[in-house]
VEXVEXBA-328726 format. One record per residue (C-alpha): residue in three letters; residue number from 1; x, y, z. Coordinates in nm, 3 decimals. Each point is the difference from the previous one (the first is absolute). Layout:
<atoms>
ATOM nukol tordo       X       Y       Z
ATOM   ala   NUM       X       Y       Z
...
</atoms>
This chain:
<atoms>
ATOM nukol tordo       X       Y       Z
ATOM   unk     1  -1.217   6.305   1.783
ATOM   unk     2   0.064  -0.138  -0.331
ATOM   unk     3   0.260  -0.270  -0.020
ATOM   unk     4   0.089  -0.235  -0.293
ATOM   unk     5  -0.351   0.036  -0.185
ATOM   unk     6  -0.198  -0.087   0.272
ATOM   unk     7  -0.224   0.287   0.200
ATOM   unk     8  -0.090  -0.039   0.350
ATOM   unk     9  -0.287   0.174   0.199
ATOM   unk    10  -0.071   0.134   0.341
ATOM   unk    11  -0.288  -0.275   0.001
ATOM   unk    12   0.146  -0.303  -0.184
ATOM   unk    13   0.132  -0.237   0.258
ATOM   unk    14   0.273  -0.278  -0.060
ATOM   unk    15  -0.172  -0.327   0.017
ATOM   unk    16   0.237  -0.166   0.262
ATOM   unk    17  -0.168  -0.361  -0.042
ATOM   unk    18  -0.003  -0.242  -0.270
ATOM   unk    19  -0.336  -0.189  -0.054
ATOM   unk    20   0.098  -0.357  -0.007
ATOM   unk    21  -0.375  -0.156  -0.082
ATOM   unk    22   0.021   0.008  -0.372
ATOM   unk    23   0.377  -0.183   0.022
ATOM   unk    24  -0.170  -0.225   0.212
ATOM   unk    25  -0.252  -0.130  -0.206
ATOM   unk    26   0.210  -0.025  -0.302
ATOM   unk    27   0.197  -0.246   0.221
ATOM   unk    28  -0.257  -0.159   0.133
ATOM   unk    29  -0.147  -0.076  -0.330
ATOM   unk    30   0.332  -0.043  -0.150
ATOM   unk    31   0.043  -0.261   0.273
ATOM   unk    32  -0.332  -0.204  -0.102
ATOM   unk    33   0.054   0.013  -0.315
ATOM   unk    34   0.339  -0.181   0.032
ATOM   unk    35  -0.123  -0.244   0.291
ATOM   unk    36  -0.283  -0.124  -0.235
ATOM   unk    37   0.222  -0.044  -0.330
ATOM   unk    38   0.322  -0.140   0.157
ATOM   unk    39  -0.145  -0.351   0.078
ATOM   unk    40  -0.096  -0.012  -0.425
ATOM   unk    41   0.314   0.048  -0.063
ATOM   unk    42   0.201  -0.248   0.181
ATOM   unk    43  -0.239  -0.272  -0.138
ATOM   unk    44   0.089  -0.186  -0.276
ATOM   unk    45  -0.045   0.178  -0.335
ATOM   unk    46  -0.157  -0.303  -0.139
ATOM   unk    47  -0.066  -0.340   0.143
ATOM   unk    48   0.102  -0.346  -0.133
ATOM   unk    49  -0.116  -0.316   0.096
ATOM   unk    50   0.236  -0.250  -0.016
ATOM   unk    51  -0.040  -0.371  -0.094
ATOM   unk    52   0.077  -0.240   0.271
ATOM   unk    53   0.248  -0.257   0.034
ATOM   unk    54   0.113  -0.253   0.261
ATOM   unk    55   0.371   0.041  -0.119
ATOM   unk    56   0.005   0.373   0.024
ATOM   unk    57   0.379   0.099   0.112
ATOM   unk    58   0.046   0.355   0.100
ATOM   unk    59   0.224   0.243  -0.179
ATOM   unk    60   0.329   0.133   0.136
ATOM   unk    61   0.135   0.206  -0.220
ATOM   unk    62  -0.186   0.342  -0.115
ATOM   unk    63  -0.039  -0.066  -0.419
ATOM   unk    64  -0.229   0.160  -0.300
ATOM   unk    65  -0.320  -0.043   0.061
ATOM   unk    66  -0.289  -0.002  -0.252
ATOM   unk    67  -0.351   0.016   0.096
ATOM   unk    68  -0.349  -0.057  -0.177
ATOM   unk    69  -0.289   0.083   0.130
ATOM   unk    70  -0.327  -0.041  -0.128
ATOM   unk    71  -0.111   0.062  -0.272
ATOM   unk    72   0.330  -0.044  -0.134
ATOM   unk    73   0.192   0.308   0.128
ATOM   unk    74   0.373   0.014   0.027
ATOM   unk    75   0.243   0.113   0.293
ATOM   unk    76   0.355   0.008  -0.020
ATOM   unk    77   0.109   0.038   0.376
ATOM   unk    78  -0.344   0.183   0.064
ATOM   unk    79   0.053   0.254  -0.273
ATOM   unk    80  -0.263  -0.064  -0.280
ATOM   unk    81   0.149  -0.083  -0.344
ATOM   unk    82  -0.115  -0.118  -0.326
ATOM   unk    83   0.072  -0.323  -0.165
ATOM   unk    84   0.162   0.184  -0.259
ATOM   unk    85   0.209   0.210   0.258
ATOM   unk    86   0.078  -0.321   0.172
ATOM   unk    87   0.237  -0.123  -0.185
ATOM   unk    88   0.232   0.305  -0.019
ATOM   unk    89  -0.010   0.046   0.383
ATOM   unk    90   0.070  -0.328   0.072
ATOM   unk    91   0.319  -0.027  -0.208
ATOM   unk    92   0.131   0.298   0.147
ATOM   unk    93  -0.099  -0.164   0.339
ATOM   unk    94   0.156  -0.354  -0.068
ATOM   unk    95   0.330   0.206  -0.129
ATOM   unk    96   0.068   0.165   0.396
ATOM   unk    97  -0.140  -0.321   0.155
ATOM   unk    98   0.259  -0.193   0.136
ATOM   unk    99  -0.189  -0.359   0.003
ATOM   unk   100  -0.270   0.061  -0.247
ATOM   unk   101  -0.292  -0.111   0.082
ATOM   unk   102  -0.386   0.094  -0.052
ATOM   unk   103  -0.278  -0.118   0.249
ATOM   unk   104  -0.358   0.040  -0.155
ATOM   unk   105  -0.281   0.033   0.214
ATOM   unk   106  -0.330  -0.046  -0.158
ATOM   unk   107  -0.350  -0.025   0.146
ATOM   unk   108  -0.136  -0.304  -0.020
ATOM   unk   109  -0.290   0.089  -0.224
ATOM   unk   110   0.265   0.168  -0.288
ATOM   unk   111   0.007  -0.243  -0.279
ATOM   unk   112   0.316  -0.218  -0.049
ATOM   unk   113   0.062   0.157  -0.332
ATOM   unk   114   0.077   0.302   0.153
ATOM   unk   115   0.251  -0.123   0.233
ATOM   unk   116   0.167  -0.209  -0.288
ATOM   unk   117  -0.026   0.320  -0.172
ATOM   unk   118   0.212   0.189   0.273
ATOM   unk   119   0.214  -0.342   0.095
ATOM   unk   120   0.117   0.085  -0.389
ATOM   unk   121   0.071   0.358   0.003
ATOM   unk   122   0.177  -0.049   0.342
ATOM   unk   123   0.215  -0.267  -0.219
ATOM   unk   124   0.057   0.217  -0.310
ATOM   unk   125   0.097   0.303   0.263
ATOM   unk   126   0.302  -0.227   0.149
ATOM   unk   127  -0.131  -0.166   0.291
ATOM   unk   128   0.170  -0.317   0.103
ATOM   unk   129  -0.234  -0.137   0.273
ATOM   unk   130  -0.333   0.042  -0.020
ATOM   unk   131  -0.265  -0.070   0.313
ATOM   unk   132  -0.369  -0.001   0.041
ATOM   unk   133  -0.111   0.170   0.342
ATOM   unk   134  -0.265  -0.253   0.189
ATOM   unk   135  -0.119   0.027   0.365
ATOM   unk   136   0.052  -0.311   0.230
ATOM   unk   137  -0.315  -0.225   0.031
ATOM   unk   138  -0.052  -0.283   0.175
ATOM   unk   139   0.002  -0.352  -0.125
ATOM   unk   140  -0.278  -0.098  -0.199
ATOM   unk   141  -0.173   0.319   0.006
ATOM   unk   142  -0.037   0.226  -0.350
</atoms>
């Protein structure tokens, strides 16, 4: 019999069963694979260390936030920019924001200069307030 390109014998059977053991280790492994690298992911891309302060207040409102992280690389709202790139994304940033305002965190071993650096680009871009992220420490402590 001889039916759309495809010949059958007498002594070929029709292999009623589908062998499951290869899907199954894909999955499995697939499965691993996806328990082991799911945990990286929902950490922190990069981690900051804030400076402490006793008057600390905590922030309300969700605004622009610009990180640095050692050794002195820049996030705009955990995307990674350049200082020259900065500048542009900010204004375009400060132009939708309703209340305009920028909240640098830096890590407490970046240099000053930097964060005057970015405290003036945030300026230049439009921002009207301007914050410095801290964590809340106790009294006396550094």
């Amino acid at each position: 019999m001889r039916r759309w390109g495809i010949t059958r014998t007498s002594k070929t059977k029709i292999m009623a069963e589908i062998n499951i053991t290869p899907l199954t280790d894909v999955v499995m492994v697939l499965l691993v694979i996806f328990m082991v690298t799911t945990p990286l992911m929902m950490n922190n891309a990069f981690k900051i260390k804030l400076p402490k302060a006793v008057t600390a207040q905590p922030q309300e409102t969700q605004t622009t936030v610009v990180s640095i992280a050692p050794p002195n690389v820049i996030y705009l709202n955990r995307a990674q920019v350049s200082i020259d790139d900065l500048k542009g994304l900010l204004t375009s940033r400060m132009a939708s924001s309703p209340d305009k305002t920028v909240v640098i965190k830096a890590d407490r071993t970046v240099m000053e200069g930097e964060v005057v650096k970015i405290l003036d680009v945030a300026k230049q871009a439009g921002a009207l307030k301007l914050a410095i992220a801290t964590e809340r420490g106790k009294e006396g402590a550094q």
